[in-house]
C-alpha positions in Angstrom: -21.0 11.9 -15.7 -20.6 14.4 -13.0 -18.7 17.4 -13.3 -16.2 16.6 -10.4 -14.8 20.2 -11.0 -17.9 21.5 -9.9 -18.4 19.8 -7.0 -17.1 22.1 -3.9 -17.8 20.2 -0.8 -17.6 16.5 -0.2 -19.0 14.6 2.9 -16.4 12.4 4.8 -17.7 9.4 6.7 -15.3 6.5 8.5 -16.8 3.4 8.9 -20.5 4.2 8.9 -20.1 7.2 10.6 -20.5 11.0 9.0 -17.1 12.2 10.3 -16.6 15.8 9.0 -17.0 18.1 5.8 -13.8 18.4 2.9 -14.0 21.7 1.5 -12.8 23.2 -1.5 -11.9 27.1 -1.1 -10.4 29.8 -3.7 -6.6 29.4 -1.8 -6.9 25.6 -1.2 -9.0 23.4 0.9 -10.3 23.1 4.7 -11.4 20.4 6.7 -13.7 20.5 9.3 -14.6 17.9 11.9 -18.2 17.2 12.7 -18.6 18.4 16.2 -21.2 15.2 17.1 -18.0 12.9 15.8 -15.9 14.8 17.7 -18.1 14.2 21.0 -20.1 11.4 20.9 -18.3 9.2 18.8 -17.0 6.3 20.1 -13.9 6.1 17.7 -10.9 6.8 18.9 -9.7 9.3 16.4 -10.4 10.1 12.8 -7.5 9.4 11.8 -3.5 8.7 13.4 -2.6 12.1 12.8 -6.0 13.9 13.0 -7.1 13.6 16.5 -11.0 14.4 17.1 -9.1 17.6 19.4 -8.6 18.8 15.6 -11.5 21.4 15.2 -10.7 22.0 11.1 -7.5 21.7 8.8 -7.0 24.5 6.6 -4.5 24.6 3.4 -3.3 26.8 1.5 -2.1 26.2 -2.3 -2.5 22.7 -1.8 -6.1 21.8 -2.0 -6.1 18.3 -0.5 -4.9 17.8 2.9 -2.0 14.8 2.6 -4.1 12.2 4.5 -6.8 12.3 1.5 -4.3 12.5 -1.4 -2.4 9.6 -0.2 -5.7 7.9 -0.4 -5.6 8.9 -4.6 -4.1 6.1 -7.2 -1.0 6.4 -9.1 0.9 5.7 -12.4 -1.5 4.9 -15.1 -4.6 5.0 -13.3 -4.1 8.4 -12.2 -3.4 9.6 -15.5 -6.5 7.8 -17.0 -8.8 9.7 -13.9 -7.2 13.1 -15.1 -8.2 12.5 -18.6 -11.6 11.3 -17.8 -12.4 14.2 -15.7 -10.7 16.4 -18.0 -8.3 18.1 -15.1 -5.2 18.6 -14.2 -2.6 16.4 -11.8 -2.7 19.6 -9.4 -6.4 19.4 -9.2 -6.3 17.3 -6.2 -9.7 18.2 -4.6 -11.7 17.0 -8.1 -9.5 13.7 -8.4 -10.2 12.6 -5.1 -14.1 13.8 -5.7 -14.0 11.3 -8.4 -12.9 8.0 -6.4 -13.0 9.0 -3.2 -15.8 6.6 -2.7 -13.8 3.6 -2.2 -10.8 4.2 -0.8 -7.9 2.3 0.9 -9.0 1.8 4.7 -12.0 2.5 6.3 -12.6 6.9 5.2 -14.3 7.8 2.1 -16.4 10.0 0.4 -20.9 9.5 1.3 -23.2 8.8 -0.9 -21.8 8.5 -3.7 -23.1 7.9 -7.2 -22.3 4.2 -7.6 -21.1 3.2 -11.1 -23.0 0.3 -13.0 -20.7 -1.7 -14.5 -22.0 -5.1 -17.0 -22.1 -8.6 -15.4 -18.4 -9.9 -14.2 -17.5 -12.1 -17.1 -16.0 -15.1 -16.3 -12.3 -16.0 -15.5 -12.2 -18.4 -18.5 -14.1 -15.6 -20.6 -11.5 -12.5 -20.0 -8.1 -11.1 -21.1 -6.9 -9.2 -18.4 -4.9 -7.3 -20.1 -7.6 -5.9 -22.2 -9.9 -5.3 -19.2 -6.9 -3.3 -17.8 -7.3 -1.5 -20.8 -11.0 -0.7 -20.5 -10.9 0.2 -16.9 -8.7 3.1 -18.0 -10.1 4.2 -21.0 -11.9 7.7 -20.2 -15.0 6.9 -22.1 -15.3 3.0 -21.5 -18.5 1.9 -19.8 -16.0 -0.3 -17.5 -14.1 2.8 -16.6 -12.8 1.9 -12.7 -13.3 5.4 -10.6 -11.8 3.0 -7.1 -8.9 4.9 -5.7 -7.0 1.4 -6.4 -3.7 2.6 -4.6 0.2 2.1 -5.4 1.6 2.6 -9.0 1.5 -0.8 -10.4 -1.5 -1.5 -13.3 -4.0 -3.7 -11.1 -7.9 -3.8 -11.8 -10.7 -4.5 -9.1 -11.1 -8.0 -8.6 -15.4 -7.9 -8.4 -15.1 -7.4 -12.2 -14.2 -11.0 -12.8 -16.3 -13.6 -12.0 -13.6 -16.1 -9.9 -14.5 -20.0 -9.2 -15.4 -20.4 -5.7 -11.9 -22.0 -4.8 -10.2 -19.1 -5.9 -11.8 -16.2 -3.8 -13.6 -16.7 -0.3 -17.1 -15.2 0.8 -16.9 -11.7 2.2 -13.4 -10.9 1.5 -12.4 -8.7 -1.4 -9.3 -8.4 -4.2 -7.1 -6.5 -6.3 -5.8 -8.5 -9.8 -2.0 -7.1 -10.3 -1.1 -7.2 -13.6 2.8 -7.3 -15.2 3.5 -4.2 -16.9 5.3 -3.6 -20.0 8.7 -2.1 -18.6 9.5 -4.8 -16.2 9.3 -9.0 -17.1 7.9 -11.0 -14.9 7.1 -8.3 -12.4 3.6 -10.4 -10.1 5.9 -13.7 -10.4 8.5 -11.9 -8.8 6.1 -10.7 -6.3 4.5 -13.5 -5.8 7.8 -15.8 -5.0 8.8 -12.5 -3.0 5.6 -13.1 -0.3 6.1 -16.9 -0.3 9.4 -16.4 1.0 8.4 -13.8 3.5 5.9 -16.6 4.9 8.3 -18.7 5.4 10.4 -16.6 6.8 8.1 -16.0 9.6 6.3 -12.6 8.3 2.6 -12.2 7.9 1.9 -11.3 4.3 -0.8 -10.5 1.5 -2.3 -13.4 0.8 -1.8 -14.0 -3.6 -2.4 -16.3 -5.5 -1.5 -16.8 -9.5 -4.1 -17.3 -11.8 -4.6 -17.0 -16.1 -7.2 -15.4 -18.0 -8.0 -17.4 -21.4 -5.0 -16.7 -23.1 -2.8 -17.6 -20.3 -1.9 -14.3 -19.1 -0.7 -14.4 -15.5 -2.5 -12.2 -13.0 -1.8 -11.9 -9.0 -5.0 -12.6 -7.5 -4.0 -10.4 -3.8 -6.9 -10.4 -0.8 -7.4 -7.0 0.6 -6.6 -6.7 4.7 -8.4 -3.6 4.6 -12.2 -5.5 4.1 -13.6 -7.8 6.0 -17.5 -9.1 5.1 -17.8 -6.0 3.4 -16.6 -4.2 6.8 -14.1 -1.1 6.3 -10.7 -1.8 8.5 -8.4 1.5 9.2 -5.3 1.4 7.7 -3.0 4.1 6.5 0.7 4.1 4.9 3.6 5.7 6.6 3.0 9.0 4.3 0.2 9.3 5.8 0.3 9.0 9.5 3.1 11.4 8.9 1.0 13.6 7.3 3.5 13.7 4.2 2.2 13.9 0.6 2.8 11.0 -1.7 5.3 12.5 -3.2 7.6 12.5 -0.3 7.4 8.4 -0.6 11.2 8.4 -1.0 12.3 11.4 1.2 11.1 9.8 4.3 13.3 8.0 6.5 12.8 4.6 8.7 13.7 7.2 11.4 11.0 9.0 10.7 8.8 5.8 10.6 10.0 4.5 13.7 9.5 7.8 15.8 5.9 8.0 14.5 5.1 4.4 15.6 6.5 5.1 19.1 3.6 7.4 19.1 0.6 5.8 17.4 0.8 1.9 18.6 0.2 0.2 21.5 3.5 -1.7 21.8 5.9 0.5 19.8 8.9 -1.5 20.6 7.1 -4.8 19.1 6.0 -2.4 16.3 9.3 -1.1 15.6 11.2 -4.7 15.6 8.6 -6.1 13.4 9.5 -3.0 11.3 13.3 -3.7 11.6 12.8 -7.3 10.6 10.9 -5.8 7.3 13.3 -3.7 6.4 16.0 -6.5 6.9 14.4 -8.6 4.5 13.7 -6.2 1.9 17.5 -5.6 2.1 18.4 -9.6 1.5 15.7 -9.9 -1.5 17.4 -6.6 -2.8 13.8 -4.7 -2.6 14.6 -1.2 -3.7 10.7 -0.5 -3.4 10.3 -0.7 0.1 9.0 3.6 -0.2 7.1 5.1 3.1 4.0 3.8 0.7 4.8 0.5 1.3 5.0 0.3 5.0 1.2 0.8 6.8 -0.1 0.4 10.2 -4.1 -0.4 10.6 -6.4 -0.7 13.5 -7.5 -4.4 14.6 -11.2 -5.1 15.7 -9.8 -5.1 19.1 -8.5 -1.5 18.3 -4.8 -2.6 18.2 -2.7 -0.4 16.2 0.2 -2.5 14.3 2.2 -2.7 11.5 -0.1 -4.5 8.2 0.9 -7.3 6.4 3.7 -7.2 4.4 2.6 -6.4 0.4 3.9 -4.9 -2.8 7.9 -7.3 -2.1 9.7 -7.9 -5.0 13.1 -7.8 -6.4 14.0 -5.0 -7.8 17.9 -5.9 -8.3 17.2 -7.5 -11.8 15.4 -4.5 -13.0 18.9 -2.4 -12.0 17.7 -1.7 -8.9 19.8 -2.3 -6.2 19.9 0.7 -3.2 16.8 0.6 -0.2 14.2 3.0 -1.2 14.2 5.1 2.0 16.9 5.2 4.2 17.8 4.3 7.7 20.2 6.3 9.6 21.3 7.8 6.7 22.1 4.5 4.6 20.2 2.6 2.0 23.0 0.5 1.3 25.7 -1.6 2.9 23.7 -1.8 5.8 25.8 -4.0 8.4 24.0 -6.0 11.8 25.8 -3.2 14.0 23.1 -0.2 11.9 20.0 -2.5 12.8 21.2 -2.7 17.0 22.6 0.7 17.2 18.9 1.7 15.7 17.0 -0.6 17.6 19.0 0.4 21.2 17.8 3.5 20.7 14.4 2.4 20.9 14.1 0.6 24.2 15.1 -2.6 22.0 18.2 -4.7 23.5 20.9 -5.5 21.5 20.0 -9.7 22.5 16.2 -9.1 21.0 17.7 -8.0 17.6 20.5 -10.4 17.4 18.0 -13.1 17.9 15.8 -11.5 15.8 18.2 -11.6 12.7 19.8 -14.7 13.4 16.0 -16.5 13.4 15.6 -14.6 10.1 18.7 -15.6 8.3 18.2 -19.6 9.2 15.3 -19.2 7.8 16.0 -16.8 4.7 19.3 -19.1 3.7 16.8 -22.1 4.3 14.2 -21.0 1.9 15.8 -18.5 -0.2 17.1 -21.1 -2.9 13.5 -23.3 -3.7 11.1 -20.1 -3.6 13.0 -17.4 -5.6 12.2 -19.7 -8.7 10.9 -17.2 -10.7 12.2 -16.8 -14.5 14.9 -14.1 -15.5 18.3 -14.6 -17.7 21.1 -16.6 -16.1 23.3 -13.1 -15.9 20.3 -11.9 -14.0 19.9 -14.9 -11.7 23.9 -14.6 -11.2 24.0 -11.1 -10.3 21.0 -11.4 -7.6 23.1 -14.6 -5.7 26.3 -12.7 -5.2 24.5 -9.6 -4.3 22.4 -11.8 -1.9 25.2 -13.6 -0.6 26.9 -10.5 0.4 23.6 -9.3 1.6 23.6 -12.2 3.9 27.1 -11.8 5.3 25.8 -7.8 5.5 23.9 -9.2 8.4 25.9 -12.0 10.1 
């Protein structure tokens, strides 16, 4: 195994290109453009909030700029990669030399050491639960080093072996797993994004499927690949160059301000960003962090907001306030808060009424024979009233 400690300097490529040089120094970190990517390259930028006019990015106690450690995983997987590389969560620099070769989006780390890994067993063959198990044990053979992103315990779909009319050629997945703290958690999700389809919203395409003891797994295609081809996307921490941490902290304000900057049609951008949030609010999504909102670049090199992923209800897990806030509120959020917001934005106060009122026909139409998934009758209870208010919320 390498000693990712050791390792001072890491080559940064986007797409196929060698972009720039990550650097680790005694007070931090630098980052320094390659000067033929910042001349001859035909992309546009390396990323939304490093321009190719950025010469190099220095930092100083931190020693990972925020666009690379929003690009790290989280919860359990993190904590696996620290033991496995025998660091600390602070050590930034080594964490993201460790996975940094398969990354969210379309920068990583060059020529990295691939990782052999035995044959993908079969779907009928595995427990995913186990396999979660292995991919995280620090001295397991099937140790996962992808920088799989978000919190939630989820494995690399390629280490399965899925039937042919499960998966499609060229496109790639992430299995999502229920973890032990919250029932039912990929159902939830799962019912979540079929409502969000019909409710007019492009969304992570899942699909539920069982290992040989039945266990349910959330079989979600990636946006970010397409026949092997790396697409640029980044979350809302990022194109504000925030760290991860700040997930919570940052406002739709915030969001919104950015996106008048970076896309092509910010006022399109920004109602498709009001409509999210408005749904979150009616499925009582209290997960809806600056993580969970992303933006990507289309083959065409149209900038917009990505498919909606990670929904659930987070009301029967005790849940119940917006995760960031808009205009300073994260409940009780009346039609008036999503007009005032979206006048300010070039937006008329017609285009969001229509806007809502074509969401809630079709919310109140589909609500009741999608949100099927199993929880106690006080639960179920407690998430119709808080949706039916929700609803008059936005009447």
């Amino acid at each position: 195994m390498n000693d990712y400690k050791a390792i001072n300097e890491l080559e940064i490529y986007k797409k196929t290109e060698f972009a720039g040089v990550l650097r680790r120094t005694e007070y931090g970190c630098e980052f320094e453009l390659n000067s033929t990517f910042r001349s001859h390259s035909n992309e546009a930028y390396f990323s939304y909030c490093i321009t190719k006019d950025t010469a190099k990015i220095v930092m100083q106690g931190d020693n990972l700029p925020p666009f690379f450690a929003g690009l790290l995983p989280e919860g359990r997987r993190l904590n696996a990669l620290v033991d496995k590389i025998k660091t600390s969560k602070d050590d930034l620099f080594s964490l993201f030399s460790a996975v940094g070769s398969d990354c969210i989006g379309d920068i990583y780390v060059g020529n990295p050491a691939k990782a052999e890994f035995p044959p993908a067993k079969k779907l009928e063959e595995v427990n995913f639960y186990s396999l979660f198990e292995e991919t995280i044990a620090p001295e397991s053979p099937l140790f996962d080093s992808k920088a799989l992103a978000g919190v939630q315990e989820k494995i690399s779909a390629s280490m399965i072996s899925f039937p042919l009319k499960l998966t499609k050629t060229g496109k790639s997945y992430i299995l999502k797993l229920n973890p032990g703290d919250k029932n039912n958690l990929i159902q939830n999700e799962f019912c979540c994004l079929q409502l969000a389809k019909q409710c007019g919203f492009t969304v992570a395409k899942a699909k539920l499927v069982y290992d040989k003891n039945k266990n349910t797994g959330l079989l979600v295609e990636r946006f970010d690949r397409y026949n092997e081809k790396r697409i640029h996307q980044e979350d809302a921490c990022q194109f504000l160059n925030r760290y991860p941490a700040d997930k919570y902290r940052i406002t739709v304000n915030q969001i919104a301000d950015a996106i008048m900057l970076i896309a092509n049609a910010p006022q399109l951008e920004i109602l498709n960003l009001l409509s999210q949030i408005a749904f979150s609010y009616l499925i009582c999504n209290g997960d809806l962090h600056a993580k969970n909102i992303s933006l990507q670049t289309l083959e065409d090199e149209t900038i917009t907001l990505t498919p909606l992923y990670d929904l659930i209800s987070t009301a029967i897990y005790s849940d119940f306030n917006m995760a960031i806030k808009m205009d300073g509120r994260d409940d009780n959020m009346k039609r008036k808060i999503f007009t005032d917001f979206a006048e300010r934005y070039q937006i008329s106060v017609k285009v969001m009424n229509a806007t809502l009122d074509k969401l809630l026909k079709r919310f109140t139409k589909y609500y009741p024979g999608l949100f099927t998934f199993e929880m106690t009758d006080k639960k179920k209870n407690l998430l119709d009233r808080m949706i039916a208010k929700r609803i008059r919320d936005l009447q």
